[in-house]
N, C-alpha and C positions, 0 to 999 in steps of 0.2 A: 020390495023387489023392483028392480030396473028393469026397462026394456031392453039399453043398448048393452051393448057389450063392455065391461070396466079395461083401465086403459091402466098396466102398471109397470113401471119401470124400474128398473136399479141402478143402483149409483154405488155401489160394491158388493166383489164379489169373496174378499180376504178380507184378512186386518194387513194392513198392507197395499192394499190399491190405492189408484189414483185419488189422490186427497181432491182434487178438481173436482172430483166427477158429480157432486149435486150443484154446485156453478152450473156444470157444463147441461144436467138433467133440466134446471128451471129456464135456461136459457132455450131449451130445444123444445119441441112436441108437446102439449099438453098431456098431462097423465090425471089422474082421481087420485095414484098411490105410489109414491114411491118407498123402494124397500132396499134394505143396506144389509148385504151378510156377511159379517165379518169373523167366524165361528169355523175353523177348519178344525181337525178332531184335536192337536195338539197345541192349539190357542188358550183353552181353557185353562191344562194344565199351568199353561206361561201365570195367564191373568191371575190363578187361583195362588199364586207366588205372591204376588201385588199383593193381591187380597189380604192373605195374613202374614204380609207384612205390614200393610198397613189395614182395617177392617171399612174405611172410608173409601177406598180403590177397589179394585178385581174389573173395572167396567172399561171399555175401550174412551179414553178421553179428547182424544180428537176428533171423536164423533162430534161433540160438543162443540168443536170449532170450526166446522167445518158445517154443520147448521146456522150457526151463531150472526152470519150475514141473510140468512133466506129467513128468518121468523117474519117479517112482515108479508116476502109475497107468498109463505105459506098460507097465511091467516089470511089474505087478499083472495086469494086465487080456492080457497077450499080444498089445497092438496095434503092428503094425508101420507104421513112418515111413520112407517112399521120396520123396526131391526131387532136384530138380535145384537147389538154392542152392549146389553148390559152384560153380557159377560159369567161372571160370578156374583155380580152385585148387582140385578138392576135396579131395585131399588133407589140404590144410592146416585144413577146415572139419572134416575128419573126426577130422584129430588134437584140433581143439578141444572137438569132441566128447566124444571119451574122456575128456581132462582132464576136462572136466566133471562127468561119468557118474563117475568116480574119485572125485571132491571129491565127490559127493553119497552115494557109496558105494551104489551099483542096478546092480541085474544084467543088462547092457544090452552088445549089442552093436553095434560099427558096421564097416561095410565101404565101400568108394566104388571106385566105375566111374570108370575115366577112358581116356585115348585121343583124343579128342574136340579137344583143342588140338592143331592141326598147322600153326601159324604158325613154328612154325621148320622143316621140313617143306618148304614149299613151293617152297625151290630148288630140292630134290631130285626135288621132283614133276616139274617144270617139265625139269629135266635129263634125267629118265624118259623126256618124250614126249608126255607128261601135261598136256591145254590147259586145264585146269580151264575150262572153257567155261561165260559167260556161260548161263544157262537161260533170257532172254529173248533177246537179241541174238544169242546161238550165237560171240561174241570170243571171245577168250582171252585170259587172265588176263594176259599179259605187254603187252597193248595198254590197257592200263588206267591211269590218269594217275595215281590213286591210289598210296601205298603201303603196305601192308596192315599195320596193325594188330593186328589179331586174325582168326584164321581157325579154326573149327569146326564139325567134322564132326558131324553127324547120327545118334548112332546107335540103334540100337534096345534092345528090350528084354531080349537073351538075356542080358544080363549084368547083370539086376537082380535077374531067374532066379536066375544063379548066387550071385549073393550071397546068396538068400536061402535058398536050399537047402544053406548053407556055414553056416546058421546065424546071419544077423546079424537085431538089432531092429529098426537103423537103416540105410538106402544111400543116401549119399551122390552124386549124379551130378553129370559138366557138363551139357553139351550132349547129352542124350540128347534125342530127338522128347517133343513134349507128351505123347504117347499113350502113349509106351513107359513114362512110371510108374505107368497103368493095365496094359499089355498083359505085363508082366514079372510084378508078381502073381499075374497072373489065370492066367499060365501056369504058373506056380508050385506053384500052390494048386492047377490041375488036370492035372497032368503033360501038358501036351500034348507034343508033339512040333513039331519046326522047320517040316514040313510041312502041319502040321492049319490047314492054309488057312482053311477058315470059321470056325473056333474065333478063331484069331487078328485076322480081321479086323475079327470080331464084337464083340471087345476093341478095337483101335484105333477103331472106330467108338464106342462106350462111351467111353472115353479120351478123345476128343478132344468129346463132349458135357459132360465134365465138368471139364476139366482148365482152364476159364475161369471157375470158381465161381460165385458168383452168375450168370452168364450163364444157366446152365440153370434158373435158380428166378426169373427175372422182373428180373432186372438188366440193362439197354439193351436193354429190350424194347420194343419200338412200341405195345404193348395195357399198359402200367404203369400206366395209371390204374385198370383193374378187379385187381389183383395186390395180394390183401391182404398186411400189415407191411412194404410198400412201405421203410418207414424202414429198417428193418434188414433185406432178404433173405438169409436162409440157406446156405449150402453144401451141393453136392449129392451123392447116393450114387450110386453105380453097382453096381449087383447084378448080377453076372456069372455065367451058369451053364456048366455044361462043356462046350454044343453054341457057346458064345458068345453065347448069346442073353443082353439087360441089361434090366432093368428100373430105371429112372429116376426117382429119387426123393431124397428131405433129409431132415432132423430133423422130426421132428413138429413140438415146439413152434416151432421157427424160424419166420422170416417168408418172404413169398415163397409160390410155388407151382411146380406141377412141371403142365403141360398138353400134349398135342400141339404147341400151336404154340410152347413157350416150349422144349421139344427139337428142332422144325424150325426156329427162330431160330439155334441152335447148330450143327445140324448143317449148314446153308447158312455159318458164319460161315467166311471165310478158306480157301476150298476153292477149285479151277480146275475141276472139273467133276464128272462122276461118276464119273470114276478117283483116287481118294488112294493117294498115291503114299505108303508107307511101306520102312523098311530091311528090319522082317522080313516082312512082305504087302504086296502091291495091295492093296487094298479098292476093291471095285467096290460105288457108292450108289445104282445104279439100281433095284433094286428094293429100297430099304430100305421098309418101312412100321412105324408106330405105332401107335399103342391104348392108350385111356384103362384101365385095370382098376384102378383105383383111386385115392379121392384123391390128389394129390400121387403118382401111380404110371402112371410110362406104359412099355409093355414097347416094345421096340426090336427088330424080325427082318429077315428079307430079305438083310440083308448078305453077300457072300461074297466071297471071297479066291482070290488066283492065286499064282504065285513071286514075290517084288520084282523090281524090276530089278535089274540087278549096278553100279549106282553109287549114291551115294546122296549127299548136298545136301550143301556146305561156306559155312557164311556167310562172306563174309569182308569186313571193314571195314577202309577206312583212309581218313584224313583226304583231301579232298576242295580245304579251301582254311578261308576264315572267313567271319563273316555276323555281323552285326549288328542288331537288328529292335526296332522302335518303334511306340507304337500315337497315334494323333493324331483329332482329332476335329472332324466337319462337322454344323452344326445348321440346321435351317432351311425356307428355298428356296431354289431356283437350286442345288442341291445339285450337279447335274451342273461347274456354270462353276464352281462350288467347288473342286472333285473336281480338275478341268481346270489349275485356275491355282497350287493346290498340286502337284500330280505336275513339272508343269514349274519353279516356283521349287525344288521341292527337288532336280531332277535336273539346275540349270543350273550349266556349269562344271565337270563328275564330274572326278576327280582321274584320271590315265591309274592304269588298271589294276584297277578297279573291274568285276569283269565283269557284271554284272544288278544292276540298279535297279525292283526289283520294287514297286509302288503297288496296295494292294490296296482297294476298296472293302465293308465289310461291312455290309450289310443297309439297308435302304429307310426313309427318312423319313414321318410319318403324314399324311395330306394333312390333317386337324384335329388334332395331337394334345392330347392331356388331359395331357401330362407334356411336359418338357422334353426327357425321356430318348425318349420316343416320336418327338421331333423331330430325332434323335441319331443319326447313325451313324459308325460308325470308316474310320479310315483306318490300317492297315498300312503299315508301311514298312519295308523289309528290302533293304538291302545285301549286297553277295557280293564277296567278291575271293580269288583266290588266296593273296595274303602279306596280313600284318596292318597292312604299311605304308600300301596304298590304305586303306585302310579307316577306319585313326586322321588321314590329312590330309582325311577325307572329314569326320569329327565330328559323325556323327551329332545326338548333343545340341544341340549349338550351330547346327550348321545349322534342324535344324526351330526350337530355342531362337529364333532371330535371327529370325521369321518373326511375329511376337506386331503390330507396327507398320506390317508391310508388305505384309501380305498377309488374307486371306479376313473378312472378319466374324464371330465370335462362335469364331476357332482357339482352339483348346485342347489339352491331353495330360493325364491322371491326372497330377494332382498329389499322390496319392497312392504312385503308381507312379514317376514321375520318367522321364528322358530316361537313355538309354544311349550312350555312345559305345566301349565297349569287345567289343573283337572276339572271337565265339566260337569254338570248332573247328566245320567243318561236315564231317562224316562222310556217307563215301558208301558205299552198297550192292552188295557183289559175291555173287550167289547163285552157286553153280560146282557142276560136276559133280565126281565121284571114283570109280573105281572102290571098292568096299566094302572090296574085298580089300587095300587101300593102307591100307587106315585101323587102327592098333594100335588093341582095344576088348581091356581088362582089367581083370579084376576085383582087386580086392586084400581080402581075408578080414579077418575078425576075427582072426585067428591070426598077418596078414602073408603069407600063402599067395598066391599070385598064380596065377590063374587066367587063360587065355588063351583069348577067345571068338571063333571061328572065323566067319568070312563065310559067308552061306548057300550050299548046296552049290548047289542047284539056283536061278539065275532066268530071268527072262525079260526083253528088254527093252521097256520099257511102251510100245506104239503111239500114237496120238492118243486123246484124248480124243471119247469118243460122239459123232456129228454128228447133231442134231436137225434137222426140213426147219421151214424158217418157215413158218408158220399160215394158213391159207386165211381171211377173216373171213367169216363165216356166221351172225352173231346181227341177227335182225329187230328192229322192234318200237319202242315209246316207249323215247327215250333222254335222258338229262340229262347234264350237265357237271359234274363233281364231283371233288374228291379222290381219288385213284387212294387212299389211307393211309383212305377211308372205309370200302372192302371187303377192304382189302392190307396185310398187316404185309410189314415189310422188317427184313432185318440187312447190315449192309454191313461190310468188312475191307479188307486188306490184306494182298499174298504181295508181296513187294522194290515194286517197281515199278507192280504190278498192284493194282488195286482188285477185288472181286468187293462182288457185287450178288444177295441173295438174297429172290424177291418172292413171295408166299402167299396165298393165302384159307385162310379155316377151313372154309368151307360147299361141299360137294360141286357144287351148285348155281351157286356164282360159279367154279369154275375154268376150265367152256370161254370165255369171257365173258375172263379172265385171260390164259391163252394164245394167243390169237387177238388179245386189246390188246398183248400184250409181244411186239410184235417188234423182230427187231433195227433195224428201218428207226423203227418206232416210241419203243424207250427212243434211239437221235440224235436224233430231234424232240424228248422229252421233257429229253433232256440236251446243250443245244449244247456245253457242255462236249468232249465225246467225238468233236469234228470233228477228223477226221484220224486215230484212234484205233483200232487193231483192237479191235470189239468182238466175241468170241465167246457164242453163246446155247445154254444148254442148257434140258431140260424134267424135272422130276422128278413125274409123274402121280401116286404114291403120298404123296406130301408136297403135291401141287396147288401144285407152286412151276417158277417161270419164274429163271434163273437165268442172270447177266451178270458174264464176266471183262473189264473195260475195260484193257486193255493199256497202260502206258506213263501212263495218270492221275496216275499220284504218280511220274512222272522214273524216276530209277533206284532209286530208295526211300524211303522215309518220313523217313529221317535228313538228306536234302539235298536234296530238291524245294523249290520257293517255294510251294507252296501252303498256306491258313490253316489247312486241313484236313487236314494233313500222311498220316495215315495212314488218309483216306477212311470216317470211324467215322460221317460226320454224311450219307453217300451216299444211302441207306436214305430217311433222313427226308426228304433232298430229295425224292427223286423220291415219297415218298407225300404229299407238301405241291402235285404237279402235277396239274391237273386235267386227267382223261380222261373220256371217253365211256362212262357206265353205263346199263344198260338199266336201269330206271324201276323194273320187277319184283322188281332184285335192290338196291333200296337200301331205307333203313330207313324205316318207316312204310308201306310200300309192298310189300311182302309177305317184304322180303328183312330180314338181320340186319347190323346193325354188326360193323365187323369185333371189336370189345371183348369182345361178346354172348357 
């Protein structure tokens, strides 16, 4: 156990970010841990393609190179490297590891967590007794059209623990929770114990603020226009003390910043309510609160912690059918009869077995415009079928292609981009229960030693989430019509199917004003979208945020719904782009602040 508080940064937040960003991390602030999450729910499925296609891959590989210059001032400096890049294989990332470490001749250790794949696994579950149940629908996994692909367990962080208390530089993971390569250090480095509930949750709370990197320092924040080095923002720290209390902060010189609201952007992102559901804690969010104490430093308390539940999340993916998607273009007027006569020429005659002909309309023509492009909007067009046969007698290309002489005035497609007819995989999303206790979590040493990490002794199973009572309206007085995004930052997400919707003020002053506008009868008015939709509402007073899980938004997941906004990232900015009812008082010029301010 340590005294001071463990210092742990990230250097990614996808597969896909800045390939810089451990350059940019050893170059900045001293940290004890840096951590890399490259694991978004539809990663696995990609890597688990690799996989068996080749049984030597599934692991993200420029993880590898993007180390491959820092092994000596890793090994200098004593900073340890915890991710999730091994993917589907970490094994195999870790042995590439050592080669590596070896050919450079540094004093480095690596160890890797695994357990996490249990796609071969699943009959036996299934023969157990075992419904791996749907977590929105409540199916079972055997009524599912799908045939699963990849399926991986959720696990926490005792076994990043053991790796590191065994000694290693480096740990390797799969599918461990985002949070658990914050909350496995942190436990580490302060001996807690399986039970030190508030310690622990106080960590996955921290964890999950920073384990989207730039997200916590002003990246897809609603207020980026006041967010100085906009160009380049930073990666963030997470200072963790032994009671679990974080304080939240980046590199000095990096860009970006660290404020109240750019950690309540993060901590509303990708959440279902004020219970987070973790393998080793609850975490209960309702009373978290923030506080600025310093530049670029905001401390994080309130959090606390119960037993987990005794099961814990299995993604599991399998192909779904295929899809084909094209973008085409309508300028002008009369845009609607446009819109109209293209959806029907391109849907006359569908080939049998084509299941959805989805025609998406994006964005509104200028009633003067000054551009061409202002006078411009798209048209989506995306295909679905089960086999690839409907799909190639449908021909995409050549159908919209054949339309240039016989249909809308001024059609067009990027000719830059060109026409597709070739059919993609369309992967679908199974979220599923498991009990903990089914899931093998092992650690494997630097020595080869194999450690075997036990399910939590004691849990609980987690009730419903908070119920909040909808809002009496009670605000008098002169009112104007305006941008809800005038006084309201938003961050919006994705859990499988589910959208969530997280809405804020900064000003103590505009929140009863907030929650008395956000209700749930009020964001359906604001979002016809969400007709027919279970929408749930919760309220977080210490963060002054009004918070929306739209059920069933994005289908069964982000990998196979037809919407253009697959995984609901642009939700936020809609509904602050809706004009609501402000009192006069609280808008700018008028005695109130911008929400920027």
């Amino acid at each position: 156990m340590r005294e001071r508080a463990i210092r742990i940064g990230d250097f990614s937040g996808y597969l896909g970010d800045r390939f810089t960003a451990v350059d940019e991390a050893l170059a900045g602030d001293p940290v004890d841990v840096l951590i890399g999450d490259y694991l978004a729910e539809i990663t696995l499925a990609a890597l688990s393609v690799r996989y068996r296609r080749d049984p030597a891959r599934g692991y993200v590989e420029y993880f590898v190179d993007q180390l491959r210059p820092h092994l000596p001032t890793l090994a200098e400096r004593g900073v340890k490297v915890v991710t999730n890049a091994g993917g589907f294989h970490p094994a195999a990332l870790a042995t590439a590891l050592r080669e590596l470490i070896a050919a450079e001749g540094v004093a480095l250790r690596v160890a890797h967590v695994e357990g996490d794949n249990v796609l071969d696994r699943l009959p036996g579950y299934e023969a157990a007794g075992h419904r791996l149940e749907n977590l929105d629908s409540g199916a079972a996994l055997d009524e599912w059209a799908a045939r699963p692909m990849a399926a991986n367990a959720y696990l926490g962080g005792w076994g990043i623990a053991e790796a590191l208390t065994g000694g290693a530089d480096i740990v390797v993971c799969g599918r461990v929770t985002d949070a658990s390569l914050t909350t496995g250090p942190a436990a580490w480095w302060h001996g807690w114990g399986r039970e030190d509930w508030d310690a622990l949750a106080g960590a996955v709370l921290a964890g999950h603020i920073i384990e989207c990197g730039p997200h916590a320092t002003g990246g897809n924040f609603s207020g980026f226009t006041r967010v100085p080095g906009m160009l380049v923002p930073g990666f963030p720290i997470a200072e963790i003390d032994a009671a679990g209390h974080s304080v939240i902060t980046k590199h000095t010189h990096d860009g970006g910043t660290v404020t109240t609201d750019t950690v309540t952007a993060q901590i509303v992102y990708e959440i279902q309510g004020p219970t987070y559901l973790n393998p080793d804690v609850t975490v209960h969010l309702d009373e978290v609160a923030l506080e600025l104490v310093g530049p670029d430093r905001v401390r994080v308390s309130g959090t606390t912690g119960s037993p987990p539940s005794p099961t814990t999340k299995v993604a599991v993916f399998g192909q779904l059918g295929h899809q084909v998607v094209n973008t085409v273009f309508v300028t002008g007027l009369d845009v609607d009869a446009k819109v109209d006569l293209l959806r029907a020429q391109i849907g006359r005659a569908l080939p049998d077995g084509i299941t959805d002909l989805d025609v998406t309309r994006i964005g509104t023509a200028a009633t003067d415009p000054a551009t061409q492009w202002d006078a411009t909007v798209g048209l989506r067009v995306m295909a679905t079928a089960v086999d690839k046969e409907p799909l190639e007698r449908f021909d995409a290309a050549a159908r919209l292609g054949s339309l240039y002489l016989q249909s809308i005035p001024g059609y067009f497609h990027d000719g830059g981009a060109g026409l597709t007819s070739t059919p993609r995989p369309r992967i679908d999303y199974w979220p599923a229960l498991l009990p903990m206790s089914e899931v093998p979590h092992r650690v494997v040493l630097p020595d080869d030693s194999i450690v075997d990490v036990k399910p939590p002794a004691l849990t609980e199973r987690a009730g419903p989430q908070p119920a909040h009572p909808e809002p009496a309206v009670s605000s008098t007085g002169e009112t104007r019509s305006a941008p809800l995004g005038l006084l309201a930052h938003a961050r919006s997400g994705d859990k499988g199917g589910n959208s969530n919707v997280g809405i804020w003020v900064g000003d103590d002053r505009a929140w009863p004003w907030l929650r008395e506008t956000l209700s749930t009868a009020a964001l359906r008015e604001l979002m016809p979208e969400c007709a027919g939709l279970d929408v749930v509402r919760h309220e977080f007073p210490n963060l002054r945020a009004v918070h929306f899980v739209l059920r069933g938004l994005l289908g069964t997941g982000g990998s196979s719904n037809l919407r253009v906004d697959q995984v609901g990232k642009a939700v936020g900015e809609y509904l602050r782009a809706k004009h609501v009812t402000i009192p006069v008082k609280l808008l700018p010029g008028e005695g109130g602040n911008h929400v920027a301010d």
